[in-house]
Biotite code that builds the C-alpha atoms (Angstrom):
import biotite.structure as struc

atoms = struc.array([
    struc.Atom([9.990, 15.365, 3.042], chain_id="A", res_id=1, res_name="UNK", atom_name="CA", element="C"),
    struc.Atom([12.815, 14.234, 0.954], chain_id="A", res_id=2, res_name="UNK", atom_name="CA", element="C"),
    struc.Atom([13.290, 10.462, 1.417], chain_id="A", res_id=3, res_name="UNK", atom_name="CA", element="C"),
    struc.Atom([16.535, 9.140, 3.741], chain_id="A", res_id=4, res_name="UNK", atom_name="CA", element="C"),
    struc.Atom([19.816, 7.884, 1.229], chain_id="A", res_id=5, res_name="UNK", atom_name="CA", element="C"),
    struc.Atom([20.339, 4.541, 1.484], chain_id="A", res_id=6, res_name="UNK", atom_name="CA", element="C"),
    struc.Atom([22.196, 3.744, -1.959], chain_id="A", res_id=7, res_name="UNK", atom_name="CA", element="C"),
    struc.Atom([23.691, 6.067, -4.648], chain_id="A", res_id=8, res_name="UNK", atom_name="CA", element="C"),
    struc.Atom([21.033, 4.986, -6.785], chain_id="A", res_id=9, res_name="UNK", atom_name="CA", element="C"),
    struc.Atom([17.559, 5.936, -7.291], chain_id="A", res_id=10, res_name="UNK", atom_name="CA", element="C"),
    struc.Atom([14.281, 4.351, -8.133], chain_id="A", res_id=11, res_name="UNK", atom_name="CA", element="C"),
    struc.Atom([10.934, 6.704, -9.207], chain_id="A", res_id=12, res_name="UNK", atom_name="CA", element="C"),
    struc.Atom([7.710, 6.394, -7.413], chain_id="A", res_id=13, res_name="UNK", atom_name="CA", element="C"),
    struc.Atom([6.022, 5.556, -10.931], chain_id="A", res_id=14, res_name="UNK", atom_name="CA", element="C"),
    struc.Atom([7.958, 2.577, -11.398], chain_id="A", res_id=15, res_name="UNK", atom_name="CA", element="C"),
    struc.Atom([6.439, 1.251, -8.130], chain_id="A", res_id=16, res_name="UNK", atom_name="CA", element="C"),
    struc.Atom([2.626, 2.243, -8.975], chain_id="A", res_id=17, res_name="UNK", atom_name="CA", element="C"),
    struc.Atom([1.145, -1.346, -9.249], chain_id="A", res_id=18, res_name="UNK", atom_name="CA", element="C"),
    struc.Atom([-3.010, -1.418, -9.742], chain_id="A", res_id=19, res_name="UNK", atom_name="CA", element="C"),
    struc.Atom([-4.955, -5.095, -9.553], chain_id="A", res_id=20, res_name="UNK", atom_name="CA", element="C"),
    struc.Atom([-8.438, -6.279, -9.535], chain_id="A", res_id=21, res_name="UNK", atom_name="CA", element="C"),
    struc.Atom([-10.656, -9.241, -8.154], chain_id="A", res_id=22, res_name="UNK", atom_name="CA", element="C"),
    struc.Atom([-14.229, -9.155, -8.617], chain_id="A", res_id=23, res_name="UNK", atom_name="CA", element="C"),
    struc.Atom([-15.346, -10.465, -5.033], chain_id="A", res_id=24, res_name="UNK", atom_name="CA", element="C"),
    struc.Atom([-16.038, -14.035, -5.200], chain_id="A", res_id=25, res_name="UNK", atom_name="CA", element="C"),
    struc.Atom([-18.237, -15.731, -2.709], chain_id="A", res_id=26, res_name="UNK", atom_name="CA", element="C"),
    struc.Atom([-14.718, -18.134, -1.168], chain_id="A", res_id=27, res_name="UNK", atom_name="CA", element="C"),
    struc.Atom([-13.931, -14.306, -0.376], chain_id="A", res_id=28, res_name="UNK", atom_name="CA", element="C"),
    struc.Atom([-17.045, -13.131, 1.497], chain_id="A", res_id=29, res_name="UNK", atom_name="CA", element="C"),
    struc.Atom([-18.952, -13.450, 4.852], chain_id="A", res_id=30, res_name="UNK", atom_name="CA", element="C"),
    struc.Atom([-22.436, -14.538, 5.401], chain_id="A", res_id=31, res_name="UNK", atom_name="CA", element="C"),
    struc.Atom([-23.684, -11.145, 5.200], chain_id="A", res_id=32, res_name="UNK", atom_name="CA", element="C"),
    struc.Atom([-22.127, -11.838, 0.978], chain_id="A", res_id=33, res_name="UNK", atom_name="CA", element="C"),
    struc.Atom([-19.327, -8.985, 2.239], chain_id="A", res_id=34, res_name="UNK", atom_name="CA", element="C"),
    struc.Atom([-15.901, -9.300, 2.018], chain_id="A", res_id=35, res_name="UNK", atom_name="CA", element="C"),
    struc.Atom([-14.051, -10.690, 4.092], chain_id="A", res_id=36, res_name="UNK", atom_name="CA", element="C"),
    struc.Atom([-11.368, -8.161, 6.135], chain_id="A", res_id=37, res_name="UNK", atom_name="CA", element="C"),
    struc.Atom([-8.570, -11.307, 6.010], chain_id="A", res_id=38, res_name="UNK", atom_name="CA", element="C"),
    struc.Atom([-8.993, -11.558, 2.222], chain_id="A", res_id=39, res_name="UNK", atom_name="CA", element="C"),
    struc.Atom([-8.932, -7.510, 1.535], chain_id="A", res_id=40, res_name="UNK", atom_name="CA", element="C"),
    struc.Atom([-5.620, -7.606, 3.163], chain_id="A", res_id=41, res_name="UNK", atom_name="CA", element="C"),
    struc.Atom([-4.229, -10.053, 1.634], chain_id="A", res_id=42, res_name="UNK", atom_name="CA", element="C"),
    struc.Atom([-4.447, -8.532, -1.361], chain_id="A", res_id=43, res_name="UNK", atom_name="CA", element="C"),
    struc.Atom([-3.325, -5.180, 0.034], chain_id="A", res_id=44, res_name="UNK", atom_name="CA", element="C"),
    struc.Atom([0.019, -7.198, 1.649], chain_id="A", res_id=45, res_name="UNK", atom_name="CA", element="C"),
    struc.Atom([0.276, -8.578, -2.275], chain_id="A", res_id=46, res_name="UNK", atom_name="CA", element="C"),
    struc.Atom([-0.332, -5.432, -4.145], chain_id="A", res_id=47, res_name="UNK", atom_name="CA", element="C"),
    struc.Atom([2.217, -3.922, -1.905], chain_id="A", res_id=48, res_name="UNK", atom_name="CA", element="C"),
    struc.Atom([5.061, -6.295, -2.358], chain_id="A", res_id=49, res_name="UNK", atom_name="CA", element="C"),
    struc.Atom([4.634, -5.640, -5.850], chain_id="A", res_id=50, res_name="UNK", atom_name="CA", element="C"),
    struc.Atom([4.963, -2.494, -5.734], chain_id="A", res_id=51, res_name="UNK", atom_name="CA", element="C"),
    struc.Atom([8.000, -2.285, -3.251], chain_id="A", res_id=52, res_name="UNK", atom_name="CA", element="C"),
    struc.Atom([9.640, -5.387, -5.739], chain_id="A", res_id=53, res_name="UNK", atom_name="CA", element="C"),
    struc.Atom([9.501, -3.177, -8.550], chain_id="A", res_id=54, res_name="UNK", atom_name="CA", element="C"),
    struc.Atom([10.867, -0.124, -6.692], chain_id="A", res_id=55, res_name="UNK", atom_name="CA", element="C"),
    struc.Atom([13.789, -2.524, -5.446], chain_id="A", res_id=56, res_name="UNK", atom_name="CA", element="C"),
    struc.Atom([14.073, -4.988, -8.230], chain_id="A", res_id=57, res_name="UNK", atom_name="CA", element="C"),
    struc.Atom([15.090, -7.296, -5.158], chain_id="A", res_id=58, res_name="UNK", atom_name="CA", element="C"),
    struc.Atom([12.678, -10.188, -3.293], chain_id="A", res_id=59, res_name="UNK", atom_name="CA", element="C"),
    struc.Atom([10.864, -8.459, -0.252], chain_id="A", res_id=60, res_name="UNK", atom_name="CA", element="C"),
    struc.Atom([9.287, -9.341, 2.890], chain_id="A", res_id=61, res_name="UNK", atom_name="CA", element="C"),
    struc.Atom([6.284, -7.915, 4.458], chain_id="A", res_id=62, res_name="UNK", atom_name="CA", element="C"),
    struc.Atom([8.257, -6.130, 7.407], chain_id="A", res_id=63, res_name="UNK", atom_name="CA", element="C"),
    struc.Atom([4.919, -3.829, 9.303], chain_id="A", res_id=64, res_name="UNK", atom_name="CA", element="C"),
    struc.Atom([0.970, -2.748, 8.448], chain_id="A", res_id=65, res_name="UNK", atom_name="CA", element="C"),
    struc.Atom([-0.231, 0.107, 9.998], chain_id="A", res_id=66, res_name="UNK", atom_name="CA", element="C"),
    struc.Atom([-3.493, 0.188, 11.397], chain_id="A", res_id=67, res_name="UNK", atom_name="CA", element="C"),
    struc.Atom([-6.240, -0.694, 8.657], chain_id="A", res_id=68, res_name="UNK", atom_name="CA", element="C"),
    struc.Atom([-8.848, 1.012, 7.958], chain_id="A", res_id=69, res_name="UNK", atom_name="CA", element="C"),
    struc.Atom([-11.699, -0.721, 6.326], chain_id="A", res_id=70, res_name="UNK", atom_name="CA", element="C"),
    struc.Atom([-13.973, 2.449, 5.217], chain_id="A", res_id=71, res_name="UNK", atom_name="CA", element="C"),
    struc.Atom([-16.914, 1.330, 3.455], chain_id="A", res_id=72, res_name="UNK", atom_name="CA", element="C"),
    struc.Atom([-18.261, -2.991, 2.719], chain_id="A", res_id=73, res_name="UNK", atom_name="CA", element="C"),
    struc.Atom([-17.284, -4.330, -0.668], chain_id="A", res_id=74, res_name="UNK", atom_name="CA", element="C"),
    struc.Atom([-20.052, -6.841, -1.454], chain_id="A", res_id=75, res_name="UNK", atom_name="CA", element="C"),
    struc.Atom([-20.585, -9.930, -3.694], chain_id="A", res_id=76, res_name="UNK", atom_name="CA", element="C"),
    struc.Atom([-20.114, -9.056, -7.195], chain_id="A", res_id=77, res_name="UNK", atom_name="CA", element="C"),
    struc.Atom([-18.195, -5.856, -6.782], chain_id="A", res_id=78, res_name="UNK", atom_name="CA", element="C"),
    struc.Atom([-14.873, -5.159, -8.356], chain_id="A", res_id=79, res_name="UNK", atom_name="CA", element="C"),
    struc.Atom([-12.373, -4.671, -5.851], chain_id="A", res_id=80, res_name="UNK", atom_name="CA", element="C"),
    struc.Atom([-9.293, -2.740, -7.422], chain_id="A", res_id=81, res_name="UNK", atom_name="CA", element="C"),
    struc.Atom([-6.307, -2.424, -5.352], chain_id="A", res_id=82, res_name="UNK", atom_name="CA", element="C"),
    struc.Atom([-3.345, 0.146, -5.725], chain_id="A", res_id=83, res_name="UNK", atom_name="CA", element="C"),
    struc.Atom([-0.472, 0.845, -4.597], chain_id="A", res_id=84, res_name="UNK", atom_name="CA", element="C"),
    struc.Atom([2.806, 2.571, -4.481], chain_id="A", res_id=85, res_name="UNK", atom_name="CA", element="C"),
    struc.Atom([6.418, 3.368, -2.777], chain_id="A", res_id=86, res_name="UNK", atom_name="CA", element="C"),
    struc.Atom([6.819, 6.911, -0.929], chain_id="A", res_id=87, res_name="UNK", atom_name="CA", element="C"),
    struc.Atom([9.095, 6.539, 1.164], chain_id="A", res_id=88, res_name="UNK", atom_name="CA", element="C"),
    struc.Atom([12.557, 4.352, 1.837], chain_id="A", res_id=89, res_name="UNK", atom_name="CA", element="C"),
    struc.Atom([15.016, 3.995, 4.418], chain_id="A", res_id=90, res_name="UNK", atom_name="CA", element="C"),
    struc.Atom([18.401, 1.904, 4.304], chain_id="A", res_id=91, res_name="UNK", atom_name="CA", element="C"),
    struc.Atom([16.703, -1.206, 3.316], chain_id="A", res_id=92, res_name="UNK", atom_name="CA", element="C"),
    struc.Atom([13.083, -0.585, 3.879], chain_id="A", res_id=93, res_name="UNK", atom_name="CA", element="C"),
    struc.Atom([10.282, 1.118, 1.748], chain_id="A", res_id=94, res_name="UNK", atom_name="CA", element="C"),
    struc.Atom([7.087, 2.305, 2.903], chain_id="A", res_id=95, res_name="UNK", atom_name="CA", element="C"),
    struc.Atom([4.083, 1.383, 0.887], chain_id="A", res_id=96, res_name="UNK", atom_name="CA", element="C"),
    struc.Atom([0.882, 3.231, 0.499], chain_id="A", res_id=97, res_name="UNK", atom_name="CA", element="C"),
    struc.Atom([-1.926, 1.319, -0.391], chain_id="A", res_id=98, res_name="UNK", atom_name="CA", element="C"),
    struc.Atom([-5.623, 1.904, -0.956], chain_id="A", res_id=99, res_name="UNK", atom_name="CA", element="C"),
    struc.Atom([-8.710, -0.427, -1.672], chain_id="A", res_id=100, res_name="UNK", atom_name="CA", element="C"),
    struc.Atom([-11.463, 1.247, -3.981], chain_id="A", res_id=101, res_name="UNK", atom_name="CA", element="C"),
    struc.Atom([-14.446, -0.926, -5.055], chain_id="A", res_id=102, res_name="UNK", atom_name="CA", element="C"),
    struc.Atom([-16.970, -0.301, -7.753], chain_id="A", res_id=103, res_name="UNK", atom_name="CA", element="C"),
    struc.Atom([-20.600, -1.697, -8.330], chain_id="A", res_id=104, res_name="UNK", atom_name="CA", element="C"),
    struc.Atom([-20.105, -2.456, -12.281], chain_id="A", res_id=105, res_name="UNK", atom_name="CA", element="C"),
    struc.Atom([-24.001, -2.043, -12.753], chain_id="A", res_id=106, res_name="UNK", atom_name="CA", element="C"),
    struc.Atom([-24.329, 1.605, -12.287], chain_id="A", res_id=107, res_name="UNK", atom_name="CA", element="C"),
    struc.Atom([-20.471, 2.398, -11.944], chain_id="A", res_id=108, res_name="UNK", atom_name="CA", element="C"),
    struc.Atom([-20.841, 3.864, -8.376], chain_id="A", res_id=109, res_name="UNK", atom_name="CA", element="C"),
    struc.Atom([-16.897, 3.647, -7.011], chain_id="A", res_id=110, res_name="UNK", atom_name="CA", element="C"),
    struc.Atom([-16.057, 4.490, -3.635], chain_id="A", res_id=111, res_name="UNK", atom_name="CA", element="C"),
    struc.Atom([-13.211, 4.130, -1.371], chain_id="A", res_id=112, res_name="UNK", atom_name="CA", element="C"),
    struc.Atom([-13.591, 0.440, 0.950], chain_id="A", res_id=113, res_name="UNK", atom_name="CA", element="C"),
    struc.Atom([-9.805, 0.430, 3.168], chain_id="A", res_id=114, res_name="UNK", atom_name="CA", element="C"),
    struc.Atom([-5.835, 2.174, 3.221], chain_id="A", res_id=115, res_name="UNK", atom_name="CA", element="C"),
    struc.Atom([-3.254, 1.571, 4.961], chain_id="A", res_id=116, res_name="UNK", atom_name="CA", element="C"),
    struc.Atom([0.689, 1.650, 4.918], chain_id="A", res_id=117, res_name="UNK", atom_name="CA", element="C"),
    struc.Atom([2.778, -1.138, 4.300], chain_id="A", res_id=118, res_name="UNK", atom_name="CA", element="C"),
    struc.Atom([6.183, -1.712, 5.097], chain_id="A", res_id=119, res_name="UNK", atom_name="CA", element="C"),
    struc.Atom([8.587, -3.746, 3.503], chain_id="A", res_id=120, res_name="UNK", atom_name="CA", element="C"),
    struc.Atom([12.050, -4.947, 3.369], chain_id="A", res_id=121, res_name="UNK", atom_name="CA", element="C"),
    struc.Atom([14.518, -5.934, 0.682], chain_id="A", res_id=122, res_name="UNK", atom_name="CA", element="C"),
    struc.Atom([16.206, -8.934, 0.656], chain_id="A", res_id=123, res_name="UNK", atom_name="CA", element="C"),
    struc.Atom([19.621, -9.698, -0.939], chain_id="A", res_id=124, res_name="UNK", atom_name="CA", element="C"),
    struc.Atom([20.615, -13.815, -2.628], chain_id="A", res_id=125, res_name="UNK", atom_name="CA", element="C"),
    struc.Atom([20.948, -14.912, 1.437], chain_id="A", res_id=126, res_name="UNK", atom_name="CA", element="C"),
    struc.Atom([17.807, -12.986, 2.387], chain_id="A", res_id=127, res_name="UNK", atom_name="CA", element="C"),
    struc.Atom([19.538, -10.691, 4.191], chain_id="A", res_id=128, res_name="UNK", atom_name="CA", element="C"),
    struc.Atom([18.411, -7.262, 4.299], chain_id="A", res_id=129, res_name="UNK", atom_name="CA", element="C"),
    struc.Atom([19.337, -5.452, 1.200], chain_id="A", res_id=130, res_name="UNK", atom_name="CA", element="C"),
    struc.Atom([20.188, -1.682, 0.828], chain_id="A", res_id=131, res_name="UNK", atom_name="CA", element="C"),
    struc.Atom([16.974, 0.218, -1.562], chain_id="A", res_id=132, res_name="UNK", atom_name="CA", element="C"),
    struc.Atom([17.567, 3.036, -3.547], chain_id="A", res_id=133, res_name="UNK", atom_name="CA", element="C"),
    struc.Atom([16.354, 6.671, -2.551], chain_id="A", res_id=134, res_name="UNK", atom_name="CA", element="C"),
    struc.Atom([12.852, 7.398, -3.474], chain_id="A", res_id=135, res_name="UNK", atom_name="CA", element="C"),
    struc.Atom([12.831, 10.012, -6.874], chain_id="A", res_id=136, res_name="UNK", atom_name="CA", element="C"),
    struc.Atom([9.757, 11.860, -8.335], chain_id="A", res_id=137, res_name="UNK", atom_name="CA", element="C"),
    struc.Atom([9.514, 13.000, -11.450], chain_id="A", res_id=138, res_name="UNK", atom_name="CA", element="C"),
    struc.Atom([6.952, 14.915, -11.480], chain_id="A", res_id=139, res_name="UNK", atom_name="CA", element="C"),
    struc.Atom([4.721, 17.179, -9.112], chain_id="A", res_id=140, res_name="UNK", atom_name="CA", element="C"),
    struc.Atom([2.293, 14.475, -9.542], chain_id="A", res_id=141, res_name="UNK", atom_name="CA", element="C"),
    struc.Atom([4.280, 12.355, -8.146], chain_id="A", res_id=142, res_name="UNK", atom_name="CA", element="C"),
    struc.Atom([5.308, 14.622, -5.053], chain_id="A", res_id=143, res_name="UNK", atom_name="CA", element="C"),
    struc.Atom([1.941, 15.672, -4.646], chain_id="A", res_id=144, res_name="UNK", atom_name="CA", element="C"),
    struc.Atom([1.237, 11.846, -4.058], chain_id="A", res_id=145, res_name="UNK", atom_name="CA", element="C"),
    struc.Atom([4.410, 11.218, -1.932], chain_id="A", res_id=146, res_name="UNK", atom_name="CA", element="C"),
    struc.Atom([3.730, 14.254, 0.642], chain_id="A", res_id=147, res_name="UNK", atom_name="CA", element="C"),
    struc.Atom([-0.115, 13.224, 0.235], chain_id="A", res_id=148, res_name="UNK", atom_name="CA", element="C"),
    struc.Atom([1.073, 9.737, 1.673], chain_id="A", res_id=149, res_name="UNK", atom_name="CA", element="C"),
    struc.Atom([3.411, 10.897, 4.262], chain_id="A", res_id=150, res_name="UNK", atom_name="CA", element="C"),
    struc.Atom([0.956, 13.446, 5.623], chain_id="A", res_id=151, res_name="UNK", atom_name="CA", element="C"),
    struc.Atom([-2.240, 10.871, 6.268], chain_id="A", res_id=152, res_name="UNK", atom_name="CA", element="C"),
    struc.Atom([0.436, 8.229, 8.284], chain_id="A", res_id=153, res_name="UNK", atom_name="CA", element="C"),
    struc.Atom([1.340, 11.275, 10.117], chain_id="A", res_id=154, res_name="UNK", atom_name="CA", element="C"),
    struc.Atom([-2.314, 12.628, 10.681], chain_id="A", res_id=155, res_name="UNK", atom_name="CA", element="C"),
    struc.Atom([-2.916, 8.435, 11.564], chain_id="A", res_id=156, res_name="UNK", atom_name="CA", element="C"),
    struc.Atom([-0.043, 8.353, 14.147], chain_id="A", res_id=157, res_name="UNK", atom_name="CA", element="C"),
    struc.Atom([-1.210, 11.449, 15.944], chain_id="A", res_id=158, res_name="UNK", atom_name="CA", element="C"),
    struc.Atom([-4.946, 10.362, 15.883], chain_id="A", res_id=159, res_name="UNK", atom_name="CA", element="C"),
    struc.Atom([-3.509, 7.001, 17.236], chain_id="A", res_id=160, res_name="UNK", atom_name="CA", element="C"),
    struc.Atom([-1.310, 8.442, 19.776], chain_id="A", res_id=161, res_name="UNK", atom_name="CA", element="C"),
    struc.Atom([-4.410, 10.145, 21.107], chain_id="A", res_id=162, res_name="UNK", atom_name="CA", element="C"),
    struc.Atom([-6.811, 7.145, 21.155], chain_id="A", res_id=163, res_name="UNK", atom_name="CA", element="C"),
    struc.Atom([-3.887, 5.858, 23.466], chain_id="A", res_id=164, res_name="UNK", atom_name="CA", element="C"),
    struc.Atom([-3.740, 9.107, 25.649], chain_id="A", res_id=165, res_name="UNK", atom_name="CA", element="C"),
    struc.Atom([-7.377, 8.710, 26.256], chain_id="A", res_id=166, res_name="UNK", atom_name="CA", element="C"),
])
C-alpha cells in the first residue's frame, strides 16, 4: 500500500526505527509486582513520538492509539524493550507501529507483552499542523515491515468491527 503524498519530500522508515529499554521498577508495578498497563503505555506514546519526530524532524503530538493489546505480564525485574517505527503518513499525520517485548535477563526467555498503533501529528513553529513527508523504504525489509504493519491494523479493525456487530 504505497503511502498518501503529502510533501515532495521523503523520509525512510529506518530513520524512524527508535528501540528503548526500562528494566521494570517497582514505582512501575502493581501489587501483584506486574507492570502497570498506564506505565507500559506511556512508554509506548514516548517511543512513538520518537519515532514519528525523527521521521518528521518537526515537534509532534500524540493525535490517536488504537486499541491496546497487552499480550503477556511483564514482571518486577524484567527488561521491558520498546520499539517502534513510522509506516504510514498522510498530509500531516504518521501512523506509528509500536510493540512491547520483555525479557527475563536470568535465563533470556523474551516474549512479546503489548502492540498497538499510534498516531501522530506534526506540528509547525505555531503548532499548527505541519505537512510530513511520504513514507520511503529502502529495502524489502523495510516493506515487508510496512505491509506487515498495515495488514495487523487492518486484521484489528475488522476483528473490532465484529466485536461491535455482535
Amino acid at each position: 500500500m504505497p503511502a498518501r503524498q503529502s510533501t515532495d519530500e521523503t523520509a525512510s522508515l529506518r530513520n524512524s526505527h527508535t528501540e528503548m529499554s526500562e528494566i521494570l521498577m517497582p514505582n512501575d508495578t502493581n501489587n501483584l509486582g506486574r507492570a502497570l498497563g498506564g506505565s507500559v503505555l506511556s512508554w509506548m506514546d514516548i517511543c512513538g513520538a520518537i519515532a514519528a519526530r525523527r521521521f518528521c524532524n518537526r515537534q509532534v503530538v500524540t493525535a490517536s492509539m488504537d486499541h491496546v493489546d497487552f499480550i503477556a505480564p511483564i514482571d518486577l525485574g524484567d527488561v521491558v524493550t520498546v520499539s517502534a517505527y513510522v509506516f504510514d503518513t498522510g498530509r500531516t499525520s504518521m501512523d506509528v507501529m509500536v510493540d512491547v517485548r520483555a525479557e527475563r535477563p536470568d535465563d533470556g526467555e523474551r516474549w512479546d507483552a503489548a502492540t498497538s498503533f499510534f498516531t501522530f501529528v506534526a506540528l509547525d513553529a505555531e503548532e499548527n499542523p505541519a505537512a510530513v513527508p511520504s513514507l520511503q523504504c529502502e529495502s524489502p525489509a523495510q516493506e515487508e515491515l510496512r505491509d506487515d504493519a498495515v495488514e495487523k491494523r487492518r486484521t484489528r479493525r475488522r476483528r473490532l468491527a465484529a466485536a461491535v456487530d455482535e
